[in-house]
N, CA, C and O of each residue as an XYZ file, in Angstrom:
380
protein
N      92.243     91.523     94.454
C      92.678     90.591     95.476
C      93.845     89.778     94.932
O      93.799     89.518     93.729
N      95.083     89.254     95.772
C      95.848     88.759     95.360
C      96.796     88.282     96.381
O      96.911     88.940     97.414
N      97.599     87.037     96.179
C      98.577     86.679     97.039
C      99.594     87.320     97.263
O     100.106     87.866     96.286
N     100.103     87.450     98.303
C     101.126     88.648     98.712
C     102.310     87.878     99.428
O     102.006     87.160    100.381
N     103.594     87.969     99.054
C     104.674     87.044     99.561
C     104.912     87.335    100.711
O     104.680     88.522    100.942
N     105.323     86.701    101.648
C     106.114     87.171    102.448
C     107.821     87.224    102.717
O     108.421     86.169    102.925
N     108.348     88.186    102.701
C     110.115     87.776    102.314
C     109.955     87.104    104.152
O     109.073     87.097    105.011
N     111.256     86.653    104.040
C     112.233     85.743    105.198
C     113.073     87.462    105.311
O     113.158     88.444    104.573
N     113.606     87.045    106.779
C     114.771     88.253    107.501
C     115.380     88.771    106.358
O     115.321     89.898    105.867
N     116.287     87.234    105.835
C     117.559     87.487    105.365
C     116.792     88.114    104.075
O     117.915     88.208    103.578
N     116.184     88.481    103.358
C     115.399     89.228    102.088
C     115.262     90.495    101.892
O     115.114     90.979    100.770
N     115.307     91.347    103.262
C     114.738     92.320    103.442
C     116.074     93.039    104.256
O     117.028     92.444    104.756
N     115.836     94.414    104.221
C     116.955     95.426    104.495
C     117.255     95.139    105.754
O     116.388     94.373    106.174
N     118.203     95.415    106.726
C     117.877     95.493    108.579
C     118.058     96.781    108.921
O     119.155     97.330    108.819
N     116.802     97.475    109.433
C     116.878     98.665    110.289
C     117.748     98.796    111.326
O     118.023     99.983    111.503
N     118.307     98.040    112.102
C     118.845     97.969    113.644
C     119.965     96.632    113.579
O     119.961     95.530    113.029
N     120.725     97.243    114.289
C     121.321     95.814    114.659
C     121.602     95.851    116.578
O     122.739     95.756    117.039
N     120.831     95.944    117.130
C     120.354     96.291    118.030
C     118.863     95.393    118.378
O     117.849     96.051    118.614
N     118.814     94.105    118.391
C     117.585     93.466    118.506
C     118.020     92.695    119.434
O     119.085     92.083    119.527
N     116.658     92.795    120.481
C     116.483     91.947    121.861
C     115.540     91.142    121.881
O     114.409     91.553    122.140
N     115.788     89.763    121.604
C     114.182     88.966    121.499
C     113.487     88.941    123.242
O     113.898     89.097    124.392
N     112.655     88.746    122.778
C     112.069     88.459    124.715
C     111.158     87.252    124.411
O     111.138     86.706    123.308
N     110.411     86.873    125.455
C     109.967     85.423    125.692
C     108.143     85.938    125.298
O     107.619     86.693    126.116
N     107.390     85.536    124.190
C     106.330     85.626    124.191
C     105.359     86.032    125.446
O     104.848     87.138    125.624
N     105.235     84.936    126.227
C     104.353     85.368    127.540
C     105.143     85.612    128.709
O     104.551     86.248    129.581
N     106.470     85.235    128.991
C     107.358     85.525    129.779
C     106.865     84.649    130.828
O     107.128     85.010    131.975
N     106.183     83.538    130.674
C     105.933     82.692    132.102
C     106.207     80.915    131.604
O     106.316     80.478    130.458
N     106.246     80.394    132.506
C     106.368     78.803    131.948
C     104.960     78.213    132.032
O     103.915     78.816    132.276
N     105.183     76.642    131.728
C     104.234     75.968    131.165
C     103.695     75.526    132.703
O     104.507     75.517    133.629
N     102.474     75.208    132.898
C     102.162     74.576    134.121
C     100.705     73.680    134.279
O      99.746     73.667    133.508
N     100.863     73.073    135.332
C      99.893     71.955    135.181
C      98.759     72.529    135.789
O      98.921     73.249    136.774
N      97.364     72.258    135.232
C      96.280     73.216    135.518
C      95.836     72.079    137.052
O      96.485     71.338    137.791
N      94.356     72.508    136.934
C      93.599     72.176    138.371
C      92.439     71.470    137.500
O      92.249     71.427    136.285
N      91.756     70.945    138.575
C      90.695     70.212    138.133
C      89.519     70.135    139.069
O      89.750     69.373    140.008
N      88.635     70.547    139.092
C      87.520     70.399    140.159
C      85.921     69.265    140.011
O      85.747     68.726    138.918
N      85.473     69.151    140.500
C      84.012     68.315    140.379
C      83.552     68.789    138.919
O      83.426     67.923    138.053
N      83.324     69.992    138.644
C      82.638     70.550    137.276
C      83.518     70.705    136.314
O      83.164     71.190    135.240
N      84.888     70.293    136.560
C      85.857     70.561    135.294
C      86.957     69.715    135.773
O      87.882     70.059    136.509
N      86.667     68.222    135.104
C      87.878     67.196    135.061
C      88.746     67.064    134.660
O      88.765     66.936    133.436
N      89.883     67.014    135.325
C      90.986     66.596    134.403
C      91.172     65.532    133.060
O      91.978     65.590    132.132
N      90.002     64.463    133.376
C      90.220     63.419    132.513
C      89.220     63.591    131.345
O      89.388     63.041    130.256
N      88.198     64.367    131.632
C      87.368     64.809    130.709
C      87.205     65.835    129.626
O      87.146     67.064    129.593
N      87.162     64.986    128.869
C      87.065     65.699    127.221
C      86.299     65.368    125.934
O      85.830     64.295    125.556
N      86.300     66.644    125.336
C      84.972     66.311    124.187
C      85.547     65.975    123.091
O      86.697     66.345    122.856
N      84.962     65.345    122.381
C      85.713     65.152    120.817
C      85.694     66.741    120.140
O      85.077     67.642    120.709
N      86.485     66.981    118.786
C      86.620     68.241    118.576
C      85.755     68.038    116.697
O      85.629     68.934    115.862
N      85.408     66.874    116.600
C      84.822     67.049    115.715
C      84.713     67.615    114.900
O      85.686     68.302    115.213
N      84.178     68.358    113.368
C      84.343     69.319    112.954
C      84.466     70.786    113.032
O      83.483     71.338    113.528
N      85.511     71.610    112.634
C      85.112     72.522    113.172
C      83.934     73.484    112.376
O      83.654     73.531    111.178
N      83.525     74.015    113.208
C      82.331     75.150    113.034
C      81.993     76.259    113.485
O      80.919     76.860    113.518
N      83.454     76.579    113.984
C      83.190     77.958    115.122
C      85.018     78.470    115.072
O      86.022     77.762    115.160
N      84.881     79.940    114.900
C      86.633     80.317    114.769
C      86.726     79.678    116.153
O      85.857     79.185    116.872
N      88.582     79.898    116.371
C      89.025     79.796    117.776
C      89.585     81.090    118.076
O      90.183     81.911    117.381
N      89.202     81.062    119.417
C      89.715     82.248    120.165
C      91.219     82.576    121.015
O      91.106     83.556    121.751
N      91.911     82.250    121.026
C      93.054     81.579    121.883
C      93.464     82.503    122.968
O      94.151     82.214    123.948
N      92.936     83.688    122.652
C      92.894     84.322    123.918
C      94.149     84.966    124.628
O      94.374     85.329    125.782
N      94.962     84.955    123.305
C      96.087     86.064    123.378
C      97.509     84.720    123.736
O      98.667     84.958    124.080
N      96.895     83.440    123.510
C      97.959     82.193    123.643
C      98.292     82.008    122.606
O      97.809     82.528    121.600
N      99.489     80.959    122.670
C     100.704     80.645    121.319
C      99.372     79.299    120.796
O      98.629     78.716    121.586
N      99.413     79.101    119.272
C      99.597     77.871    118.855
C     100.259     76.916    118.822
O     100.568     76.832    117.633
N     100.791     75.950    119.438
C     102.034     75.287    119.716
C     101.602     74.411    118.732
O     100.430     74.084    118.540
N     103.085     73.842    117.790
C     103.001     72.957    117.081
C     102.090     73.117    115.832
O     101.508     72.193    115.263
N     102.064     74.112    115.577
C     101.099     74.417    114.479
C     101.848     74.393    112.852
O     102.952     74.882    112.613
N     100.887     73.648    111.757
C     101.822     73.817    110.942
C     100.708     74.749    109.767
O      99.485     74.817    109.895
N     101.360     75.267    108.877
C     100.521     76.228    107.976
C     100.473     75.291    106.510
O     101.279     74.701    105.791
N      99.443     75.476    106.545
C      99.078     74.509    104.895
C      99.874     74.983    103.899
O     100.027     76.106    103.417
N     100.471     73.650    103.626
C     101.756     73.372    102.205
C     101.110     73.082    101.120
O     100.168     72.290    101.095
N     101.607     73.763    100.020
C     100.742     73.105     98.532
C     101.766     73.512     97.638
O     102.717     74.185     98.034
N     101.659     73.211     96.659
C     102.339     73.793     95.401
C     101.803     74.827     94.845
O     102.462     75.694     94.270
N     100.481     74.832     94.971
C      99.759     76.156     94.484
C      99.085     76.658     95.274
O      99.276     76.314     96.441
N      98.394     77.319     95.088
C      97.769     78.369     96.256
C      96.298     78.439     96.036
O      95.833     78.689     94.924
N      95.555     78.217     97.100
C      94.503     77.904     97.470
C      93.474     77.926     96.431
O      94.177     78.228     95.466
N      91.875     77.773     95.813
C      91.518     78.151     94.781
C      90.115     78.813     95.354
O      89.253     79.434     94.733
N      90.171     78.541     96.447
C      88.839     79.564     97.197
C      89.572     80.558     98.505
O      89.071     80.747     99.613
N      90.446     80.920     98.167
C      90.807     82.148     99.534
C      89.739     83.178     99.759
O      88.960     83.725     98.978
N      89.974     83.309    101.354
C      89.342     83.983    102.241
C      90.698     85.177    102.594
O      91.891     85.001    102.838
N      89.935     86.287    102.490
C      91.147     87.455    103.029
C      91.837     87.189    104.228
O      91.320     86.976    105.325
N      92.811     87.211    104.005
C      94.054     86.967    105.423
C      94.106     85.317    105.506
O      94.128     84.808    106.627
N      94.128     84.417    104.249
C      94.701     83.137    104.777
C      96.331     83.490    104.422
O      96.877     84.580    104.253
N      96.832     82.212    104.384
C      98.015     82.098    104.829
C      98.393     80.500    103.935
O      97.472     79.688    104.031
N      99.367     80.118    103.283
C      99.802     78.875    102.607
C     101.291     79.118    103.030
O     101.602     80.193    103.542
N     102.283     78.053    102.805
C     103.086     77.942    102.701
C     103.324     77.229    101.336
O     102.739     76.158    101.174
N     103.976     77.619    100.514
C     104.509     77.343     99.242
C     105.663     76.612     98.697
O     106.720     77.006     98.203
N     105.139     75.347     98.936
C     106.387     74.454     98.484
C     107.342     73.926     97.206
O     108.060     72.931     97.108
N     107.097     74.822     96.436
C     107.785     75.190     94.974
C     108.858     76.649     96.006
O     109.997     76.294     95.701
N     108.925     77.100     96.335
C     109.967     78.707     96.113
C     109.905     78.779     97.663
O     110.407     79.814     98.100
N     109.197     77.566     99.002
C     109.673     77.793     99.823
C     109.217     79.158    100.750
O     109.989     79.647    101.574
N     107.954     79.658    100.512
C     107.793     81.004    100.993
C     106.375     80.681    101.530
O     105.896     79.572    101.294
N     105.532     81.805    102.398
C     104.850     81.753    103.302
C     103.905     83.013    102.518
O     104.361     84.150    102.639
N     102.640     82.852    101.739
C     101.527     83.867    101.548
C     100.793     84.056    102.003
O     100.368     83.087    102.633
N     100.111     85.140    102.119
C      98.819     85.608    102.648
C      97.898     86.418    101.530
O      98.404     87.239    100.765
N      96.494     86.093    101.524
C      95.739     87.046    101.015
C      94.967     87.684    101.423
O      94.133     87.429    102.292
N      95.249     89.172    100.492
C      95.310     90.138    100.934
C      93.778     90.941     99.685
O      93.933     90.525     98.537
N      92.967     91.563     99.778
C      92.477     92.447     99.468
C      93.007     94.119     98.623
O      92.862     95.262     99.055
N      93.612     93.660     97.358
C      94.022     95.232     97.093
C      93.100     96.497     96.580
O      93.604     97.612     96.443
């Protein structure tokens, strides 16, 4: 098992220069509904968590990835750090 870098664009060769970004979900943001059994104003505290999240094929908005200088000392396969010595983004990986 071991941390695995991830290069940035500019690091790595370019196959194509021929790239079309498109819009993640391709729809805009919008204001939901609210009925008797599901309030708009009502909400639970989020308390600890204790359960993955599901997001259900949605963006994380505003999300930031844990910064350290070193890298984690209990990883779980497939986390993720950002590395603030060299500036780079790891994941671990299972070899």
């Amino acid at each position: 098992m071991a941390w695995k870098k991830i290069p940035w664009a500019d690091e790595v060769a370019i196959l194509t220069t021929t790239v079309t970004p498109s819009p993640v979900d391709g729809g805009n943001a919008a204001i939901g509904t609210s009925t008797e059994a599901a309030r708009a104003d009502h909400k639970h505290a989020l308390g600890p968590l204790i359960a993955d999240f599901d997001f259900n094929k949605k963006q994380a908005l505003q999300m930031v990835v844990h910064k350290s200088s070193t890298p984690p000392s209990t990883p779980e396969e497939g986390q993720i750090y950002y590395n603030t010595e060299d500036d780079h983004l790891y994941v671990y990986v299972v070899t």
